[in-house]
C-alpha positions as CSV (number, residue, x, y, z in Angstrom):
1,X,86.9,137.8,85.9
2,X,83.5,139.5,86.6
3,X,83.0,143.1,84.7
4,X,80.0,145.0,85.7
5,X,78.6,147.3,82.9
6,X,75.5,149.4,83.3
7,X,72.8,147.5,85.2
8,X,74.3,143.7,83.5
9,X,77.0,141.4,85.2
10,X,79.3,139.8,83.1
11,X,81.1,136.4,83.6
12,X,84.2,135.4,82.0
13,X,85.9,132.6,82.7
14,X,89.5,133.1,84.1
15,X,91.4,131.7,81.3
16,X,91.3,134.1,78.4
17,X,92.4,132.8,75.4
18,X,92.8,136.3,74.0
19,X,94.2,138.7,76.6
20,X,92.3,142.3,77.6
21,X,95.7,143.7,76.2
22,X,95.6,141.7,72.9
23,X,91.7,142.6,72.5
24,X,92.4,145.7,73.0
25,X,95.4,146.3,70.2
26,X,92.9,144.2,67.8
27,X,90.0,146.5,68.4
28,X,92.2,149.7,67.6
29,X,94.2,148.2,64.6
30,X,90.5,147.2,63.1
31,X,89.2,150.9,63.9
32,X,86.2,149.6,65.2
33,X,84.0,152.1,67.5
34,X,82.1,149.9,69.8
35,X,80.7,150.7,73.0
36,X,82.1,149.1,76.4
37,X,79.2,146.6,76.2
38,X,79.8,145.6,72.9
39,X,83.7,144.9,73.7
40,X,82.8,142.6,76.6
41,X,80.4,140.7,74.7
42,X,82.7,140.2,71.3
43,X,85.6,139.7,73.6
44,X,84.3,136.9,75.2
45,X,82.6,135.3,72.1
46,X,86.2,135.3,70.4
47,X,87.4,133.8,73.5
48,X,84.8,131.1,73.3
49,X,86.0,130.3,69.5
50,X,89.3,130.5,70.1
51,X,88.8,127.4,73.2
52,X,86.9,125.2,70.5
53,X,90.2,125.7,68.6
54,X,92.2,124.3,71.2
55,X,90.5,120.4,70.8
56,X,93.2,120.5,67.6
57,X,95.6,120.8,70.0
58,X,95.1,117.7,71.6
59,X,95.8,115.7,68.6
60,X,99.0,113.8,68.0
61,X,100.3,114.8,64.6
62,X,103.5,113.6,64.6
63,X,103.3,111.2,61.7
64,X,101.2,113.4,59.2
65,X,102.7,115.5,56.7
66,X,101.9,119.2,56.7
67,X,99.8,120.7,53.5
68,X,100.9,122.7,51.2
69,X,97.2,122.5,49.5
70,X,94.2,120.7,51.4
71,X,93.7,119.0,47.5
72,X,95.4,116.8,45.7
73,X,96.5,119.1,42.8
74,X,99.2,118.5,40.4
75,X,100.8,120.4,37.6
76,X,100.1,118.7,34.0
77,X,103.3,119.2,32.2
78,X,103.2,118.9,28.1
79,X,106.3,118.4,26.5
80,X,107.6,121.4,24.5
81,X,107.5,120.9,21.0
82,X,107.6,123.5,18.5
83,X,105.1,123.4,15.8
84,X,104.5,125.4,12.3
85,X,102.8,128.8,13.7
86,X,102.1,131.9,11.2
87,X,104.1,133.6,9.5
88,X,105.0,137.7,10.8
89,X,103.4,139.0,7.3
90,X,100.1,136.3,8.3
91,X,99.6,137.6,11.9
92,X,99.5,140.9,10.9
93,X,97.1,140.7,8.2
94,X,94.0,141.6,9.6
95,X,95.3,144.1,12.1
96,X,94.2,147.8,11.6
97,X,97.1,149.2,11.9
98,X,100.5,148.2,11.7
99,X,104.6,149.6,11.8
100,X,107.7,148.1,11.0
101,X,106.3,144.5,11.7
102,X,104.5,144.9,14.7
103,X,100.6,145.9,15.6
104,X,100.0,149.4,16.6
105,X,97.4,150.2,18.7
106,X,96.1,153.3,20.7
107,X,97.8,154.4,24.0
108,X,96.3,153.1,27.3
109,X,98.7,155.1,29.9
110,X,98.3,158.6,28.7
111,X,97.1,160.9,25.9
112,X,99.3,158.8,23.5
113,X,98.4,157.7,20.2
């Protein structure tokens, strides 16, 4: 595909990875403003990532396992034992303020108190 803009002749190759169509719906959902120049130019660069991309799809994966997680992380589970803890009457007292057992503290949504 040759596009001629202003006095400079661009050369893409004739497979596009990303169609003019496709480009063109990205360009409009990112609400970019470029000029005709500057769509040519990323167009083609995108296309020229997108190709190194495609070496993956030469590999033969059959055997591996997908990821769920490109580390080796596990969850550390404790057993649940209940232990002495404070008492209601010790938890609350330091707090500045307190009703019917519970803290009270100033409102965070609204004018509340």
């Amino acid at each position: 595909m040759i596009k001629i803009l202003s006095d400079k002749l661009h050369i893409m190759t004739t497979k596009q990875v990303i169609t003019d169509a496709d480009f063109a719906k990205l360009v409009k959902m990112t609400k970019l403003t470029l000029s005709d120049e500057e769509k040519v130019s990323i167009h083609s660069q995108l296309d020229e990532a997108l190709k190194e991309v495609e070496v993956f799809d030469e590999l033969d994966l059959k055997n591996v396992v997908p990821l769920s997680h490109p580390g080796s992380l596990q969850n550390i589970m404790r057993e649940d034992v209940v232990i002495d803890s404070f008492t209601q009457d010790e938890a609350l007292s330091n707090a500045n303020a307190k009703h019917n057992g519970f803290f009270m503290v100033s409102g965070v949504l609204e004018d509340q108190t």
